[in-house]
C-alpha positions in Angstrom: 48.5 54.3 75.2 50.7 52.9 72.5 49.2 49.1 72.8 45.8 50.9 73.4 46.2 52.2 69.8 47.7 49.2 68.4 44.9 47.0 69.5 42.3 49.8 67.7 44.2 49.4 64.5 41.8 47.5 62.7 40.4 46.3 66.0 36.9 45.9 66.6 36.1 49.0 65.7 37.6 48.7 62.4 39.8 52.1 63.1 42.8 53.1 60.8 45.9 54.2 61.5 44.5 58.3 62.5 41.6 56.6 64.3 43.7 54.6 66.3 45.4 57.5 67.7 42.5 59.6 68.1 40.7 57.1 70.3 43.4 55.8 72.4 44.0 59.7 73.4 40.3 60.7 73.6 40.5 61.0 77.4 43.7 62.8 78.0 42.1 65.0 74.8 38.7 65.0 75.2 38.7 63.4 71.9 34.3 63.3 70.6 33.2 60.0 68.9 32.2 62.1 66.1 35.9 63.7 65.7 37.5 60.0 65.9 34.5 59.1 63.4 35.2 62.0 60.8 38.7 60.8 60.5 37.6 57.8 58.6 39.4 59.4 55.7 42.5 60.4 56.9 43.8 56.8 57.0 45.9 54.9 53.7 47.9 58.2 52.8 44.9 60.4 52.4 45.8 62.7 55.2 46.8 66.2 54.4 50.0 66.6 52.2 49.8 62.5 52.3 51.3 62.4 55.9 51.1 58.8 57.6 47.5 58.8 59.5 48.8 57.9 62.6 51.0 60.7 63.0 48.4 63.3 61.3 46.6 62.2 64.1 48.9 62.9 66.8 50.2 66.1 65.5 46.7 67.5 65.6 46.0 66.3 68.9 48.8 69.1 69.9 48.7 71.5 67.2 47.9 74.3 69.4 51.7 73.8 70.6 54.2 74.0 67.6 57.2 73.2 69.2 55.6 69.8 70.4 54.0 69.3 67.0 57.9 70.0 65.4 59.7 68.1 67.7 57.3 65.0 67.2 57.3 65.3 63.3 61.1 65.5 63.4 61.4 62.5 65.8 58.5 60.5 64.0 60.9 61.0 60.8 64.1 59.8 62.2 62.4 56.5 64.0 60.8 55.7 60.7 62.4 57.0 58.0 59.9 59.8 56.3 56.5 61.0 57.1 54.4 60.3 54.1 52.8 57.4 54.2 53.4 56.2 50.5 57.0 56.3 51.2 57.1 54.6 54.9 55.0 51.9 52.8 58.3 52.1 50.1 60.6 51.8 52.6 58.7 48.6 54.2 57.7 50.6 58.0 54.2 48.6 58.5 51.3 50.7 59.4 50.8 49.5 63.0 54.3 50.3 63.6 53.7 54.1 62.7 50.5 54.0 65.0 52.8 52.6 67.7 55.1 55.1 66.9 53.0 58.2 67.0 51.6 56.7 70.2 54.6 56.3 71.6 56.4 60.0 71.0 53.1 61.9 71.9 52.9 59.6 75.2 56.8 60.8 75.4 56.2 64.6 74.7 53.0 64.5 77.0 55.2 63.2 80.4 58.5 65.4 79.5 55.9 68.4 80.0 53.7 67.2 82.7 
């Protein structure tokens, strides 16, 4: 999953950082084309609150579970350094690394429950 989503960062598709996500979990999610597609604008610090993409991404892929959703926000944050995207650009985290990232700790969080 996480080099599934690194290769869709700006892949052929031309996905951003939320997109990536999205789409390299639309099987285990049952993510639509038109759900990846509507999250065109939640990429370059425009998600909600300014959260990175990629982990806006992942954190609605398991929203329905807020003790997954807290646990990966609080892990995202230590690995990185913050969870805003303005400042993870400040502090020099490239964008592909936080859509690893995200890809990485949902991948984690979905086998520790499985």
């Amino acid at each position: 999953m996480v080099e599934t989503a690194k290769k869709k960062f700006h892949g052929e598709e031309r996905y951003n950082c939320a997109q990536a996500v999205l789409s390299a979990f639309r099987d285990k999610y049952a993510v639509s084309e038109d759900c990846i597609k509507s999250h065109r604008t939640s990429g370059g610090g425009r998600a909600e609150g300014g959260t990175c993409g990629a982990l806006y991404a992942a954190l609605m892929l398991v929203e329905n579970n807020p003790e997954k959703a807290e646990k990966l926000c609080r892990r995202f944050e230590q690995k990185a350094g913050h969870t805003k995207c303005r400042e993870l650009k400040r502090l020099g985290f490239p964008c592909r690394e936080c859509v690893g990232l995200a890809a990485e700790l949902l991948a984690e969080l979905e086998q520790k429950c499985a």
